[in-house]
N, C-alpha and C positions, 0 to 999 in steps of 0.2 A: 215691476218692469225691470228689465235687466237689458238694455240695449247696446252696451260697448262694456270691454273689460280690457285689462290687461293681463298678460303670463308673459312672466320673465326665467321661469324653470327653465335649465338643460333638460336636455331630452334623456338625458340617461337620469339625471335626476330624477323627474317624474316617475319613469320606469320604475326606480327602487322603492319612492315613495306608493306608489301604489302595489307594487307588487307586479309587475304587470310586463307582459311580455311587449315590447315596443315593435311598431311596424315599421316598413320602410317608406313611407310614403306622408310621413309628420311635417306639419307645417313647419317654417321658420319662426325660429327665438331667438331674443328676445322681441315679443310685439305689444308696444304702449297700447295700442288701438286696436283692440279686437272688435272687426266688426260684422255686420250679418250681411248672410250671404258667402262668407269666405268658409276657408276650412279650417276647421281649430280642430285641438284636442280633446278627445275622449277615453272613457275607461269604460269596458265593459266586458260583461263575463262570456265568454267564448269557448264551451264545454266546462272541463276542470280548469281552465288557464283563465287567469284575466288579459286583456289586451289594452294595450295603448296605440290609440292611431289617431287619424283622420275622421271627421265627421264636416258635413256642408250645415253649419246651421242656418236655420228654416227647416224646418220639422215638416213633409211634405205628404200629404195624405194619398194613399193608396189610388184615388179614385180622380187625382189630376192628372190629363193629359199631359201637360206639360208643367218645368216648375214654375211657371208665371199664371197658371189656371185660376189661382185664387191670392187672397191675405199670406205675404210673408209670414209664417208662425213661427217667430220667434221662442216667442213664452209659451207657457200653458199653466192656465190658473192650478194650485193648490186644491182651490174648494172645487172646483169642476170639473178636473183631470179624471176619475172614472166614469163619469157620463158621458161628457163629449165626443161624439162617432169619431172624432178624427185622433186622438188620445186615448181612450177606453181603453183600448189590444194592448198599446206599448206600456199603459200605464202599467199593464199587468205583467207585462211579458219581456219590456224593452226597458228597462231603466240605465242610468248610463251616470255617471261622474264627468264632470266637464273642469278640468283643473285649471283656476283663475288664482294672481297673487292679490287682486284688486280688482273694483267695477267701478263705472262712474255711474253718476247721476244726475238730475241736472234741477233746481230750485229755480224758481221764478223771482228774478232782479225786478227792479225800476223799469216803467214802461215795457215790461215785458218780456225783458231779456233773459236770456238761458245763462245760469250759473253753473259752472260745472262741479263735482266733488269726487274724489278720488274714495272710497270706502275700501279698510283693509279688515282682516281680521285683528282682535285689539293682539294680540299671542304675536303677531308676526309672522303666524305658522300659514304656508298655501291653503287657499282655499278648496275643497270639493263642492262643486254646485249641482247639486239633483239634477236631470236630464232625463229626457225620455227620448227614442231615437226608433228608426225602422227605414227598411231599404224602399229605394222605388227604380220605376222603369226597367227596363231591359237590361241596363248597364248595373241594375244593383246597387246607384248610389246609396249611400249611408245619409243619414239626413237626421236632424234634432233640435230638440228646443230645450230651452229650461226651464224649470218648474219655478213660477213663484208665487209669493204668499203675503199676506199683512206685511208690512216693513217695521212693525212693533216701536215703541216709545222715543228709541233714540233716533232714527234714523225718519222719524215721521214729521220732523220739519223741513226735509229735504224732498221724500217722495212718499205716497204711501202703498207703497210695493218693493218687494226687494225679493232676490232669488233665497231658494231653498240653500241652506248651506247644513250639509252632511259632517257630522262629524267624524272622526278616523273609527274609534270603536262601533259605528254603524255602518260601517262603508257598506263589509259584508252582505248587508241586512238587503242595503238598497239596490245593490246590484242580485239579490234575488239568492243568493249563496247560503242564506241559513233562513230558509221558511216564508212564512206570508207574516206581514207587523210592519211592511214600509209606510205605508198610509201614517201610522205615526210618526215619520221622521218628518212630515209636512206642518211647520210649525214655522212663525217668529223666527226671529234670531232672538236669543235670549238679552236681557237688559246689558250692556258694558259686554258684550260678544265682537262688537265692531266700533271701527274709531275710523274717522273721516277728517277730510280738509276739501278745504277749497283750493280748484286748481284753477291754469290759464283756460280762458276761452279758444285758446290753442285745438285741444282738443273736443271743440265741437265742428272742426272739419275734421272727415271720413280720412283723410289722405295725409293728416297729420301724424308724425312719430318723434320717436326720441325721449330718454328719460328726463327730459324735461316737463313731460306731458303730467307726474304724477307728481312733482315739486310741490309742495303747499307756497300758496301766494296768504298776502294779508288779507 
């Protein structure tokens, strides 16, 4: 599960980092609290150019009338992203990079409370998170979710799910640019890949911000 993130990249940053031609139309940065439903950033392959822009994530299937017709799709499983009617096309066809510096998570406290954590890459270096994306309605919104997968050893006492995370030498791969072989980028994050902390409860309201949100608490 991957439900709030943050991206603190410039937007030209990004652009160089990915290679990637920037649109005009890019959400605001820095955002502690990326959440669904809004519009983040995306990477995706657009002829011979890559593009940087705008995507609504909620991943919106072809066949809703409206986007409240069904389950916000946030995610989409790893293991069942080429079957599922509503994923199968894009897995194939729509892959997309979603650039995150961090995501939170949230562990279950005393009596039940939501713990929050802040998860980066252990490198320091931005994250790319797998995406699969496809337009809808009349107006062509752009729409997407993120792929995820096991949350593997370290990260399994917090949740046991965590997004696909692309490495740079596979970007290519995954946005479609050199052949069929992405199906294998759908793995873990590998053992000491990601390093975490515990944040304020802060940010388990939607309409919280500020870099305070990703500060490690005791």
């Amino acid at each position: 599960m991957c439900g709030r993130f943050a991206i603190l990249l410039p937007d030209d940053a990004m652009a160089q980092l990915f290679r990637a031609v920037p649109g005009n139309d890019l959400p605001p940065v820095p955002n502690y609290n990326v959440c669904p439903a809004t519009r983040i950033h995306a990477v995706w392959k657009a002829g011979a150019q890559r593009r940087l822009g705008a995507m609504r994530w909620g991943f919106v299937p072809r066949w809703y009338k409206d986007l409240n017709d069904g389950p916000l799709l946030i995610n989409a499983r790893a293991e069942t992203l080429a079957e599922k009617p509503a994923f199968r096309d894009a897995a194939r066809k729509r892959r997309c990079l979603i650039p995150a510096s961090g995501f939170y998570e949230w562990s279950k406290g005393e009596g039940g409370a939501r713990l929050p954590w802040y998860i980066t890459r252990a490198d320091g270096a931005p994250m790319a998170m797998a995406g699969i994306w496809q337009e809808w309605g009349p107006e062509n919104l752009a729409t997407c979710a993120i792929v995820t997968t096991a949350s593997g050893p370290d990260l399994a006492r917090i949740h046991d799910r965590a997004p696909v995370i692309i490495e740079p030498d596979d970007w290519g791969l995954w946005l479609g640019e050199e052949g069929h072989g992405a199906a294998r980028l759908m793995h873990p994050p590998a053992p000491g890949a990601l390093r975490f902390h515990r944040v304020s409860t802060r940010v388990n309201s939607s309409r919280a911000q500020g870099p305070e949100l990703i500060e490690p608490i005791a």
